[in-house]
Rosetta silent file (secondary structure, phi, psi, omega in degrees, C-alpha in Angstrom):
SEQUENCE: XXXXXXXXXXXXXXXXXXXXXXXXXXXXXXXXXXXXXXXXXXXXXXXXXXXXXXXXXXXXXXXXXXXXXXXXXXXXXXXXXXXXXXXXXXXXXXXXXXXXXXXXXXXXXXXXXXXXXXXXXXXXXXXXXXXXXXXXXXXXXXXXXXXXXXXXXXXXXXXXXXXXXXXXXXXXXXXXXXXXXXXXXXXXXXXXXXXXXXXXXXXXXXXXXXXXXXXXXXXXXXXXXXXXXXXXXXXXXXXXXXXXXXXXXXXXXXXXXXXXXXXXXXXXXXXXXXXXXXXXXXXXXXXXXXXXXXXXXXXXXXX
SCORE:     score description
SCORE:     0.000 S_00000001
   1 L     0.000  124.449  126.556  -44.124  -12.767  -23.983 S_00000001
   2 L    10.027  128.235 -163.689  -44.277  -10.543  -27.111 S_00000001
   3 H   -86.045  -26.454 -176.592  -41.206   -8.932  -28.476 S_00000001
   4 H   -94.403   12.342 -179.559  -42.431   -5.811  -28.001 S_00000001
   5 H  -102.405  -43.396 -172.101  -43.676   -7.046  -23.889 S_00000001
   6 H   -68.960  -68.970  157.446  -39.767   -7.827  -24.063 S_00000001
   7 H    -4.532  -80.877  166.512  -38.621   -4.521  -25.195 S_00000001
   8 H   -78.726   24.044  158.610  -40.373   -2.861  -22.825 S_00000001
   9 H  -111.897   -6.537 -171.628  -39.169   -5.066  -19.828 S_00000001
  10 H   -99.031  -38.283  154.621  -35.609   -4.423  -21.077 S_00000001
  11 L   -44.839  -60.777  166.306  -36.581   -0.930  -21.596 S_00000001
  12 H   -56.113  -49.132 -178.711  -37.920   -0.635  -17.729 S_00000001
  13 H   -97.348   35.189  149.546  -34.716   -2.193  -16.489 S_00000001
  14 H   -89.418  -39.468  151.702  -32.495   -0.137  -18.156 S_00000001
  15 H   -55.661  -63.419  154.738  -34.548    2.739  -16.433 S_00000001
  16 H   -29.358  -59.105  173.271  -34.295    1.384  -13.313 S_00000001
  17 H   -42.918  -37.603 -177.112  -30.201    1.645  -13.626 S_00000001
  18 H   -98.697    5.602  163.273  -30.081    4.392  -14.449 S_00000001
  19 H   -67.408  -51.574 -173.570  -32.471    5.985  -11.605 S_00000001
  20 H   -48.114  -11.441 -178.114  -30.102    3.823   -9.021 S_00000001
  21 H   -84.446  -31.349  173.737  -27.272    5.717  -10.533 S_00000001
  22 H  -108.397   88.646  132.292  -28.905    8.996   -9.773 S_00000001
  23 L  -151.176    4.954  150.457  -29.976    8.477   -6.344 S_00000001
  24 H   -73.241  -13.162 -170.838  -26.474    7.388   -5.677 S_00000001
  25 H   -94.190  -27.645  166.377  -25.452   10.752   -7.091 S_00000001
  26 H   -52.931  -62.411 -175.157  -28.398   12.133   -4.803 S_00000001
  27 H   -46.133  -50.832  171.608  -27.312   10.604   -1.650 S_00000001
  28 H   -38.958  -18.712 -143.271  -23.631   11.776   -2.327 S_00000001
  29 H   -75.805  -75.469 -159.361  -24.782   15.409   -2.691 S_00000001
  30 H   -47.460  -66.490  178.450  -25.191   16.360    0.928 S_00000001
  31 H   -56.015 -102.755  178.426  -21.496   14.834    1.679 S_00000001
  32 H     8.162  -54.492  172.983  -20.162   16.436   -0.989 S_00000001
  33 H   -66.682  -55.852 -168.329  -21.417   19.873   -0.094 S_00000001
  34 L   -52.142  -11.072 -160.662  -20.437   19.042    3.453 S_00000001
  35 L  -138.915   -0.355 -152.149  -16.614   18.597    2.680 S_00000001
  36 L   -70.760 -165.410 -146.277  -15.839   20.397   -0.365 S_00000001
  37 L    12.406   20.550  179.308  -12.409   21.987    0.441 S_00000001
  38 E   -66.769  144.023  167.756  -11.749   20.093    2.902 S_00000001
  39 E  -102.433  166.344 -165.836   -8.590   18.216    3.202 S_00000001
  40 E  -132.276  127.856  128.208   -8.697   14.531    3.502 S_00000001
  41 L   -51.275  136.592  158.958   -5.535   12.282    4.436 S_00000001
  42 E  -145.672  130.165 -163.145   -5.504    8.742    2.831 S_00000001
  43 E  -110.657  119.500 -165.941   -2.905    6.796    4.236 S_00000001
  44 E  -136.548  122.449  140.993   -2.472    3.425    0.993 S_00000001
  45 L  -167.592 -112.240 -161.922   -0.702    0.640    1.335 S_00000001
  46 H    43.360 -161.088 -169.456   -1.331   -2.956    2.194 S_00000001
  47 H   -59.896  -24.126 -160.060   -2.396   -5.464   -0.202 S_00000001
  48 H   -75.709  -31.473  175.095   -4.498   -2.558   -1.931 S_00000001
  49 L  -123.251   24.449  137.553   -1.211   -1.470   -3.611 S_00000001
  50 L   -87.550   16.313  165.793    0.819   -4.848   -4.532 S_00000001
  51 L  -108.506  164.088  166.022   -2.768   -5.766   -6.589 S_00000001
  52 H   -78.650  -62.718  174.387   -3.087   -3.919   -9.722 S_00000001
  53 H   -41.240  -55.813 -156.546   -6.564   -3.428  -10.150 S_00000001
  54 H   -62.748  -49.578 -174.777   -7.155   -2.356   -6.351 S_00000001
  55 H   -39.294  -43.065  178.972   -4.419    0.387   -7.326 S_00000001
  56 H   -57.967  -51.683 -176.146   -6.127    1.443  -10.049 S_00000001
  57 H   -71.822  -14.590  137.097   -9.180    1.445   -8.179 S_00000001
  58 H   -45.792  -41.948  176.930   -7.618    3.859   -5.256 S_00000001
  59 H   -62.969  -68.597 -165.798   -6.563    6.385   -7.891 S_00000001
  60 H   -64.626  -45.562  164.938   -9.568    6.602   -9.528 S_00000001
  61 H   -27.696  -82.466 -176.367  -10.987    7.218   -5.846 S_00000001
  62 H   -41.250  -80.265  168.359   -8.532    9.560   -4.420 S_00000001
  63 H   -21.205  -66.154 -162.037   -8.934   11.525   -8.097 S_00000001
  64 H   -72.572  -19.264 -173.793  -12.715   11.891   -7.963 S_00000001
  65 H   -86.932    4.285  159.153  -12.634   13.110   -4.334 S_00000001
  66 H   -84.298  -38.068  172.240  -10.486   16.059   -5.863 S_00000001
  67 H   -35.200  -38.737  178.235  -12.611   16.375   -8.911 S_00000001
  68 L   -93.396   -6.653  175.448  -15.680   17.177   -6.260 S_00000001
  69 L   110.632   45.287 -177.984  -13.810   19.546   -4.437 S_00000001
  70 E  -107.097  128.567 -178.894  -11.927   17.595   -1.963 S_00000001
  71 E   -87.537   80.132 -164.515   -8.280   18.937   -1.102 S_00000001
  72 L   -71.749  167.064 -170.878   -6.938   14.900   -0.711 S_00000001
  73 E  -159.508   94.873  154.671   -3.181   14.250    0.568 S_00000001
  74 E   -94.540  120.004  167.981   -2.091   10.750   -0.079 S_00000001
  75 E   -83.699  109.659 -156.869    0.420    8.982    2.039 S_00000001
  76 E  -101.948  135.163  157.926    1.814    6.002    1.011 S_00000001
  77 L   -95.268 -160.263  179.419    3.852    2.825    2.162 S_00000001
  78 L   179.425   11.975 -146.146    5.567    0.382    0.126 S_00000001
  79 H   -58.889  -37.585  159.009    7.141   -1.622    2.915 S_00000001
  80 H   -44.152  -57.484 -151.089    6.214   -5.506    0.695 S_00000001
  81 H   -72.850  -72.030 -178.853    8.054   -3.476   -2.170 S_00000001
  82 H   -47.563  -63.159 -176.539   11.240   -2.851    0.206 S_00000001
  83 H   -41.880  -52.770  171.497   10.934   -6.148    1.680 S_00000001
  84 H   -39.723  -46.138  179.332   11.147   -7.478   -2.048 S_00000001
  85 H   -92.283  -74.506 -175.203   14.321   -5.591   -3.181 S_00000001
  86 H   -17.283  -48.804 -177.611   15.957   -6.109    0.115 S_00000001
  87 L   -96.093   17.603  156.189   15.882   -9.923   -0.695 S_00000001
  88 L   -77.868  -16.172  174.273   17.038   -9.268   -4.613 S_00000001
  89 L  -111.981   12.256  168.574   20.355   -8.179   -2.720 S_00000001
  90 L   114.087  -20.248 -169.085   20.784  -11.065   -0.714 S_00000001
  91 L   -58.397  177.616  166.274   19.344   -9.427    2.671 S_00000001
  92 L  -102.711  100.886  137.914   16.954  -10.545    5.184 S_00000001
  93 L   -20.696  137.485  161.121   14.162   -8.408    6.582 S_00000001
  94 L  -129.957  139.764  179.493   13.817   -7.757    9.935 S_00000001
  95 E  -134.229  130.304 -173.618   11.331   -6.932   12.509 S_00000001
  96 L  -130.337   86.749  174.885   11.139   -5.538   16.037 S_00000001
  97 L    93.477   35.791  172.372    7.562   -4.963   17.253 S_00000001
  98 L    98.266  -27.802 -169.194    6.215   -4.525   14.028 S_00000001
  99 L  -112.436  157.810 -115.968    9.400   -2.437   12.840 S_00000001
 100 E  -121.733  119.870  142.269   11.432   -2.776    9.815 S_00000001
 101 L   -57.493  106.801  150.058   15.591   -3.044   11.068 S_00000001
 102 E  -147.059  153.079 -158.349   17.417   -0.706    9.307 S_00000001
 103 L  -114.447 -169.089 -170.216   21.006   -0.308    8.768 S_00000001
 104 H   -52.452  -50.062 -151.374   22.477    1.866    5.634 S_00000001
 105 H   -77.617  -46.923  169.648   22.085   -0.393    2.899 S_00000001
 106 H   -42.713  -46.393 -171.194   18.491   -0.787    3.802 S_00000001
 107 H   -44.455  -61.464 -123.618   17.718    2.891    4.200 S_00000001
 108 H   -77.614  -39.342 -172.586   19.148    3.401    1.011 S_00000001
 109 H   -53.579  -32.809 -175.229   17.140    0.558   -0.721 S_00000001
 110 H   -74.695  -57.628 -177.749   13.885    1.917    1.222 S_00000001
 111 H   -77.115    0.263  161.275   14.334    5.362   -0.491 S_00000001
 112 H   -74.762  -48.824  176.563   14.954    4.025   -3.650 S_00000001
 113 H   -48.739  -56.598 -174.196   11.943    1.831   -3.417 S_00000001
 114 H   -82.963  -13.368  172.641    9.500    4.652   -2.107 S_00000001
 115 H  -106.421    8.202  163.760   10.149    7.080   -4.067 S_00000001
 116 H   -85.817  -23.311  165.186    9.645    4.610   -7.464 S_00000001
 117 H   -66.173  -23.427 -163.355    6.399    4.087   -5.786 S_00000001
 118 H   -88.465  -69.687 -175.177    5.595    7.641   -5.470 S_00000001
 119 H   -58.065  -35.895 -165.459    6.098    8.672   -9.523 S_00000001
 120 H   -86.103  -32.159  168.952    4.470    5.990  -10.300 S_00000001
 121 H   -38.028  -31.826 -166.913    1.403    6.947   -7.868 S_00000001
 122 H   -80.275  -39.303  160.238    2.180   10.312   -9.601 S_00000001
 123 H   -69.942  -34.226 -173.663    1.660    9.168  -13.153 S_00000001
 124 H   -64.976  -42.947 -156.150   -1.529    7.043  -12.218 S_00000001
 125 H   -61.020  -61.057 -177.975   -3.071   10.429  -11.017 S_00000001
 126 H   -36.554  -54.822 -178.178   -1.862   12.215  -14.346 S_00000001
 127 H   -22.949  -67.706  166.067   -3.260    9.900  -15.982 S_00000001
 128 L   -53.883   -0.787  154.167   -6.757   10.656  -14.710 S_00000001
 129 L    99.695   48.459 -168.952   -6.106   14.310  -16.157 S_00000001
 130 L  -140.490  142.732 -162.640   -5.465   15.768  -11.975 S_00000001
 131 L  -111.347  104.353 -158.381   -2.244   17.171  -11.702 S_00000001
 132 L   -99.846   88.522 -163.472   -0.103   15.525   -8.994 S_00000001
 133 E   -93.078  107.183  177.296    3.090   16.339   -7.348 S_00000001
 134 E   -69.361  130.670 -178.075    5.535   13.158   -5.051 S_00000001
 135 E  -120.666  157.036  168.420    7.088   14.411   -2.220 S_00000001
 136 E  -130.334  163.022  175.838    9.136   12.924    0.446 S_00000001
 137 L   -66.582   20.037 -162.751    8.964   14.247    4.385 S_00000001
 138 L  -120.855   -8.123 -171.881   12.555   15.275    3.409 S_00000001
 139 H  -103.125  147.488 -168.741   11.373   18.575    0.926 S_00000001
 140 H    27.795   55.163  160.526   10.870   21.730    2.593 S_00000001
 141 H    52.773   38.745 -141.586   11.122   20.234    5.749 S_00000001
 142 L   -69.357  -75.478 -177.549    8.278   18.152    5.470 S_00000001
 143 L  -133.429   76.730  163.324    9.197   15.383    8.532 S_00000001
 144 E   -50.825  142.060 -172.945   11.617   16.170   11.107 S_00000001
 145 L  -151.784  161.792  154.979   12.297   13.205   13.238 S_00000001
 146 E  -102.517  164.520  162.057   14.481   11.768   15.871 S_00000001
 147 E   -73.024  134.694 -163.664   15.716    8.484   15.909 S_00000001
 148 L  -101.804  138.639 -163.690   13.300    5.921   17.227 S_00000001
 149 L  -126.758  142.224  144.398   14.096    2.913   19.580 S_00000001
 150 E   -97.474  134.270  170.153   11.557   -0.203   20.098 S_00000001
 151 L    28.352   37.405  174.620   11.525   -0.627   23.806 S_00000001
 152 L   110.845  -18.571 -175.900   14.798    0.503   23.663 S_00000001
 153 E  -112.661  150.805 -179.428   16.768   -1.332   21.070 S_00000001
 154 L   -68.337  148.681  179.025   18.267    0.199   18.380 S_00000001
 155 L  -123.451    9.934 -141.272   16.817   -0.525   15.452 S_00000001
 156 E    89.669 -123.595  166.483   18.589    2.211   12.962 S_00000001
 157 L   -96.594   52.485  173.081   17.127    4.414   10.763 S_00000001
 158 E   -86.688  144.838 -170.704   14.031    4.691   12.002 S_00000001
 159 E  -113.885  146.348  173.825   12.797    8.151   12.411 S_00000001
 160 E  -118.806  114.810  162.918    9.978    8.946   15.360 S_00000001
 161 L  -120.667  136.872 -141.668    8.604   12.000   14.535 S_00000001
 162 L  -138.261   59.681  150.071    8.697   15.309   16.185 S_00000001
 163 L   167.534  141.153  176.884    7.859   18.245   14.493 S_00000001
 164 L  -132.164  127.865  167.734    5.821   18.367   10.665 S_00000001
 165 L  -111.445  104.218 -178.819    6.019   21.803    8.858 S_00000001
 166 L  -116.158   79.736  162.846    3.436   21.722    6.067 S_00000001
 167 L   -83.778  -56.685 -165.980    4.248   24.964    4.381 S_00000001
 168 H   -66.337  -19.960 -167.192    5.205   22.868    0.820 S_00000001
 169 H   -79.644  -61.389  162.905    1.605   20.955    1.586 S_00000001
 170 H   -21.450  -98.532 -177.583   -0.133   24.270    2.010 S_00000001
 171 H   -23.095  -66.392 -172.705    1.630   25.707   -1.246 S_00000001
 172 H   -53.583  -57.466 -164.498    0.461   22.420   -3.347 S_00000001
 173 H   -73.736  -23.049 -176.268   -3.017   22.125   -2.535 S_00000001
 174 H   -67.624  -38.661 -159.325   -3.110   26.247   -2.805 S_00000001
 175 L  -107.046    8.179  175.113   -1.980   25.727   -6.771 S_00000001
 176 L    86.779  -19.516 -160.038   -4.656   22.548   -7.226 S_00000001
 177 L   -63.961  172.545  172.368   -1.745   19.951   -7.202 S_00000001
 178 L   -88.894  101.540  174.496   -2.437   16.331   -5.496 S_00000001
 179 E   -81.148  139.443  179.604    0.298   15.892   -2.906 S_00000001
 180 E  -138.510  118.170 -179.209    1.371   12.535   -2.748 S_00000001
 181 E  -132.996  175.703 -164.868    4.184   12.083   -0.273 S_00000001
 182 E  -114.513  123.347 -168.314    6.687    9.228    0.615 S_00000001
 183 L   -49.002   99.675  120.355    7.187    8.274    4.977 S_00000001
 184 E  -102.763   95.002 -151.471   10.828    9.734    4.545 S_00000001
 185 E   -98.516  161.157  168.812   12.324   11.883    7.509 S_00000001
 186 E  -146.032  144.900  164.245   15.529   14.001    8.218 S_00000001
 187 L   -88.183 -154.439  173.959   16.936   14.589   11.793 S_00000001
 188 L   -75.695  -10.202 -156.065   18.733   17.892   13.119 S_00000001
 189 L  -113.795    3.858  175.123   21.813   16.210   11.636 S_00000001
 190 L    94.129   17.688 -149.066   20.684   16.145    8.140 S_00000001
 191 L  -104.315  146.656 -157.244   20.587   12.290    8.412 S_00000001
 192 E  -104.924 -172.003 -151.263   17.606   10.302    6.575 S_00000001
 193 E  -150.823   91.166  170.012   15.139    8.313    8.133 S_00000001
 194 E   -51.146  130.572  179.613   12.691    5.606    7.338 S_00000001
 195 L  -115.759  178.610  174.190    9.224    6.462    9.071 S_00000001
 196 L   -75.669  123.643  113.496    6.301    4.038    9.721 S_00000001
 197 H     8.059  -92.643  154.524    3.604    5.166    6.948 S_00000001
 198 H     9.343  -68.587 -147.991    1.081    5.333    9.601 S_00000001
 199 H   -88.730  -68.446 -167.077    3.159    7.209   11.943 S_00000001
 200 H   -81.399  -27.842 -171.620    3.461   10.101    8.865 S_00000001
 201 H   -63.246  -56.830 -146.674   -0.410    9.717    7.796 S_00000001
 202 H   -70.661  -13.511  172.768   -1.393   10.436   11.097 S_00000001
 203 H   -56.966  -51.748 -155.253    1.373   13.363   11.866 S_00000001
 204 H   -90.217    7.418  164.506    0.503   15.494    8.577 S_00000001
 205 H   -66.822  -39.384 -162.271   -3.118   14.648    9.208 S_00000001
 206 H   -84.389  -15.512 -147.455   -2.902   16.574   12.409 S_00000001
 207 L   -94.383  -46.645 -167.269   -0.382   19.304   10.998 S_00000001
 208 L  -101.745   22.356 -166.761   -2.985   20.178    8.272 S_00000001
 209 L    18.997   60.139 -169.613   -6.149   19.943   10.888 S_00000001
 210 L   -59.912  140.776 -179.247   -7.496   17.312    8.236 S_00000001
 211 L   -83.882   -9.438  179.670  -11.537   16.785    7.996 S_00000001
 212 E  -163.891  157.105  171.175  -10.796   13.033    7.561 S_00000001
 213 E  -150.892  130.165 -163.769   -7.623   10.592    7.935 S_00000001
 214 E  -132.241  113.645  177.945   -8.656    7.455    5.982 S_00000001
 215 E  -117.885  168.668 -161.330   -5.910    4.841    6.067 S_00000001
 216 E  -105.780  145.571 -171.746   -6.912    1.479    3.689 S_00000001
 217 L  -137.318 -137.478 -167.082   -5.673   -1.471    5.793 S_00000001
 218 L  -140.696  -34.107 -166.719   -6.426   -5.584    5.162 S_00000001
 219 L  -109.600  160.189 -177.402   -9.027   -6.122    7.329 S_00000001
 220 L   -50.492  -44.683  160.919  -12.576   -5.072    6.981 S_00000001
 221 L   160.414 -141.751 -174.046  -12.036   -2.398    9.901 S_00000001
 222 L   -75.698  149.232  150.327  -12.403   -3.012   13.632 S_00000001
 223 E   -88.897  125.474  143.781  -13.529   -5.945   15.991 S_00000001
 224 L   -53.147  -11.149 -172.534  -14.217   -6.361   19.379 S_00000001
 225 L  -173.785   94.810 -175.702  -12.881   -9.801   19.131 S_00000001
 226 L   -36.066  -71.471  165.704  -11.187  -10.498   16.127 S_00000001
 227 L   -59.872   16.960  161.722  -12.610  -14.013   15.720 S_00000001
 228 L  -116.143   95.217 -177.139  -15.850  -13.342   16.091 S_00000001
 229 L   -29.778    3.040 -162.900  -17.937  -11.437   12.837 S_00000001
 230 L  -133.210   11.026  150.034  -20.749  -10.427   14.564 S_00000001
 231 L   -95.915   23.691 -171.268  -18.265   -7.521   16.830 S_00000001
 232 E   -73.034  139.247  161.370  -17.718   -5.592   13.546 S_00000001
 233 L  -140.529  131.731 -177.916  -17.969   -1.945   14.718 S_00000001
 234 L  -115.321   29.146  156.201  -18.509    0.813   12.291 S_00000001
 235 L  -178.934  137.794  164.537  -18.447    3.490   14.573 S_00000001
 236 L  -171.361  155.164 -175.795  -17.343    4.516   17.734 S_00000001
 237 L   -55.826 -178.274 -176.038  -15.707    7.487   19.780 S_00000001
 238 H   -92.945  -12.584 -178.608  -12.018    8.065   20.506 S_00000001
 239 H   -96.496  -27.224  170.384  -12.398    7.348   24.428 S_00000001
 240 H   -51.611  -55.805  154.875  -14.352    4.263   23.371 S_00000001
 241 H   -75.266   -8.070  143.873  -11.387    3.178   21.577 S_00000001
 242 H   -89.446    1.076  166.378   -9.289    3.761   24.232 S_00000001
 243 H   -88.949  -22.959  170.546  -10.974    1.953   26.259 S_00000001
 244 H   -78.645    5.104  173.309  -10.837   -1.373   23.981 S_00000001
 245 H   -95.715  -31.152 -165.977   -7.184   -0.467   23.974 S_00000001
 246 H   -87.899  -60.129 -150.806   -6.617   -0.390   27.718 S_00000001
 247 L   -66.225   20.058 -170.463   -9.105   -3.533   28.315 S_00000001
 248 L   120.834  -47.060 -152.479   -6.984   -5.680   25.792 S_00000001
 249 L   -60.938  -39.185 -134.698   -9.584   -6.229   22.898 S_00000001
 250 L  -125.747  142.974  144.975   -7.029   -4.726   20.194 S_00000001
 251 L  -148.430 -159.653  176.190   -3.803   -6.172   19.537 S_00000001
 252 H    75.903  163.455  140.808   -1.718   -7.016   16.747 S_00000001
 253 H   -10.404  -12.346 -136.521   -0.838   -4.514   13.530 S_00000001
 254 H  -138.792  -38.392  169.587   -4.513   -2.870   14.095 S_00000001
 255 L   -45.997  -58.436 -175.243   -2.976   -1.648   18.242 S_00000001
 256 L   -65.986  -39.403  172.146   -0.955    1.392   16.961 S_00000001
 257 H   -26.743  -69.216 -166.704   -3.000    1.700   14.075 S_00000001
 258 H   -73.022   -3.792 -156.494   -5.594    2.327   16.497 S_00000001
 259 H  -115.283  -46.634 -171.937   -3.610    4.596   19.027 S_00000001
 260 H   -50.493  -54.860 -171.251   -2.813    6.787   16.079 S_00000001
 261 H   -63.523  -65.774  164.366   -6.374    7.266   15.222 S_00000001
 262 H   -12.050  -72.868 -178.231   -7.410    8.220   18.945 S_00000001
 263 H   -52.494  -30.011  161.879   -4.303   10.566   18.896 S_00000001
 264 H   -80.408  -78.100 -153.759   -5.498   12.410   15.519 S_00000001
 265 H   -53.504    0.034 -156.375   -8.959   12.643   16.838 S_00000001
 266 H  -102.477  -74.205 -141.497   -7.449   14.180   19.860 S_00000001
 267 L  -100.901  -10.234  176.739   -5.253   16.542   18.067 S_00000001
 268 L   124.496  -29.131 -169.020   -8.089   18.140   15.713 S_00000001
 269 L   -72.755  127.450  171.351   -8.816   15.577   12.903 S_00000001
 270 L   -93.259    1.643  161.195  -12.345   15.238   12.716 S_00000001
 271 L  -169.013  165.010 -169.916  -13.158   11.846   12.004 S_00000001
 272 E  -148.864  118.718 -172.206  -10.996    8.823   10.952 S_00000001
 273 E  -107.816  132.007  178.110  -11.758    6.021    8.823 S_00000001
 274 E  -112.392  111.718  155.576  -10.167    1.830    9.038 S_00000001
 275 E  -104.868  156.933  175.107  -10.891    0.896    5.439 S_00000001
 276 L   -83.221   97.722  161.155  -10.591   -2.440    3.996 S_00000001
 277 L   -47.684  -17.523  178.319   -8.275   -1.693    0.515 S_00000001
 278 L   -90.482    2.459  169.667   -9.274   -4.734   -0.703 S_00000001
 279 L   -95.063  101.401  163.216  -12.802   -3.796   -1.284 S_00000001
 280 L   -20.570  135.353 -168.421  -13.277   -1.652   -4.236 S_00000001
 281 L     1.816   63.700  159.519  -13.928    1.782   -4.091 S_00000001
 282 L   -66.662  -56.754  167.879  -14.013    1.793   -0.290 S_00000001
 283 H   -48.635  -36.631 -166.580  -13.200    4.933    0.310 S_00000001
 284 H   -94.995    6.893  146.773  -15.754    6.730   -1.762 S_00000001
 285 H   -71.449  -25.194 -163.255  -18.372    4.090   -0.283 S_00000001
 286 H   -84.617  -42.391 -147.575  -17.223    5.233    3.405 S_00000001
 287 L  -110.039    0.015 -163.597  -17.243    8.633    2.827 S_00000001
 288 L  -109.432  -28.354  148.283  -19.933    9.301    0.007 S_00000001
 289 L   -60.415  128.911  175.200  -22.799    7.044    1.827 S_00000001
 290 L   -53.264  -34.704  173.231  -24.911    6.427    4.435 S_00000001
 291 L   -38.055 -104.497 -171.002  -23.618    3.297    5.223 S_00000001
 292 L    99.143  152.983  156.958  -19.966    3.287    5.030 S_00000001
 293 L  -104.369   -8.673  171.401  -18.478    0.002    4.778 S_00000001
 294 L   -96.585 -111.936 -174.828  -15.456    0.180    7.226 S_00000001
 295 E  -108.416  163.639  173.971  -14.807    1.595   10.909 S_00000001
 296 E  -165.980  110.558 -171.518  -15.219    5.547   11.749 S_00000001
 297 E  -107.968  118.412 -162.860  -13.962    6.900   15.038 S_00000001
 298 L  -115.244  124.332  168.727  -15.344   10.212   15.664 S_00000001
 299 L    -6.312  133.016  168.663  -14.992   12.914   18.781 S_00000001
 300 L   -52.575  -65.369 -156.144  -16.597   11.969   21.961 S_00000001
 301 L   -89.752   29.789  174.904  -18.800   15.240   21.457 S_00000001
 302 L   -80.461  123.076 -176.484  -19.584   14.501   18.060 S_00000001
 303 L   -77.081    0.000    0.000  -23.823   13.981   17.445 S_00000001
């Protein structure tokens, strides 16, 4: 081949990239249109925010789907982070059904913890030039809660919560900010609360009648039968998923998870996305494609 045959095959596939770049920016277009001011929940934690990179890569997400005209609201865990400091003071974790024990000292450690996660989620955003304010469920009366028993046993400061006022959410997204808030509750008694992450995604999703609640999990997204790969399902209705809830199929971390989503979709949210966080810019693959790469559980009377 010719140096100038080479050129021009180096030439060609350099062309080629950059049409695949704009018919990804084609394909996007239609979603885009379809969502701009919309608000979006994205409920991050897992694995997706103890790696660095993934973090990064969440940010830069979360960021672009404001950039296009997305109102986004991220909710955040941190509970690895908590676990982590707990045992720098000699403690033990504990868990009942999935839920974190907590007496005082914990509490105290858990809002110290979540809200160092939250500025720094708050500075990542800045970064990206999007102007970002961290919140906890405890300003302006964010996330009222009661105290929450598993099956009955005390557990502590757990908050169950039952009643969300998002007048401060409102107000933020009304002035362009980025809301970022931290699972943190108050009761009637002024007393604070650790919530499940989850548990608050899926509250102020429903609070704000959200166009999507996207939470980033560890797993790819749903199964019918966890060990087998060939039951991946990347879409199905909310009575569909209650019915894999009542016959069994779901258990594990991925059961409330999954009760939650039903219960937003219920409640007004119009579709709800199980992303894997450990896949790179999942979300904006889920929601910006035909495809999607996780799960997406949509209204029974949805075409």
């Amino acid at each position: 081949m010719s140096e100038k045959e080479m050129g021009q095959k180096i030439e060609q596939k350099e062309m080629n990239q950059v049409m695949g770049k704009a018919e990804v920016l084609i394909e996007a277009l239609p979603y885009i249109q379809k969502f701009n001011r919309k608000i979006i929940v994205v409920k991050y934690g897992g694995s997706a925010m103890s790696n660095e990179e993934l973090q990064k890569n969440v940010i830069k997400d979360v960021t672009l789907l404001k950039l296009v005209g997305f109102k986004p609201i991220i909710v955040h865990g941190g509970g690895k982070e908590i676990s982590r400091w707990v045992g720098k003071v000699g403690k033990e974790a504990q868990f009942v059904n999935g839920l974190r024990v907590t007496d005082e000292e914990t509490m105290e450690i858990a809002e110290m913890v979540l809200n160092k996660v939250n500025k720094n989620l708050v500075r990542m955003v800045e970064e990206l030039g999007v102007k970002a304010v961290g919140i906890s469920g405890k300003d302006g009366g964010l996330l009222q809660v009661d105290k929450k028993y598993s099956n009955g046993q005390d557990i502590g400061f757990v908050g169950d919560i039952k009643k969300v006022d998002p007048k401060i959410l409102y107000d933020l997204l009304e002035k362009d900010f980025l809301p970022i808030v931290a699972p943190i509750g108050l009761d009637d008694d002024f007393q604070t609360y650790n919530i499940n992450a989850d548990d608050a995604a899926c509250a102020i999703a429903k609070a704000v009648s959200a166009e999507k609640l996207a939470f980033l999990t560890d797993i790819e997204g749903l199964y019918k039968d966890i060990n087998d790969k060939s039951t991946f399902i990347s879409r199905l209705t909310a009575s569909q998923a209650d019915e894999l809830i009542n016959d069994g199929c779901i258990g594990g971390g991925m059961l409330p998870k999954l009760t939650n989503c039903t219960s937003a979709i219920k409640e007004g949210v119009n579709r709800v996305h199980i992303l894997d966080g450990r896949i790179p810019h999942c979300l904006l693959l889920e929601i910006f494609t035909n495809h999607g790469v996780g799960t997406a559980i949509i209204a029974d009377d949805e075409n």
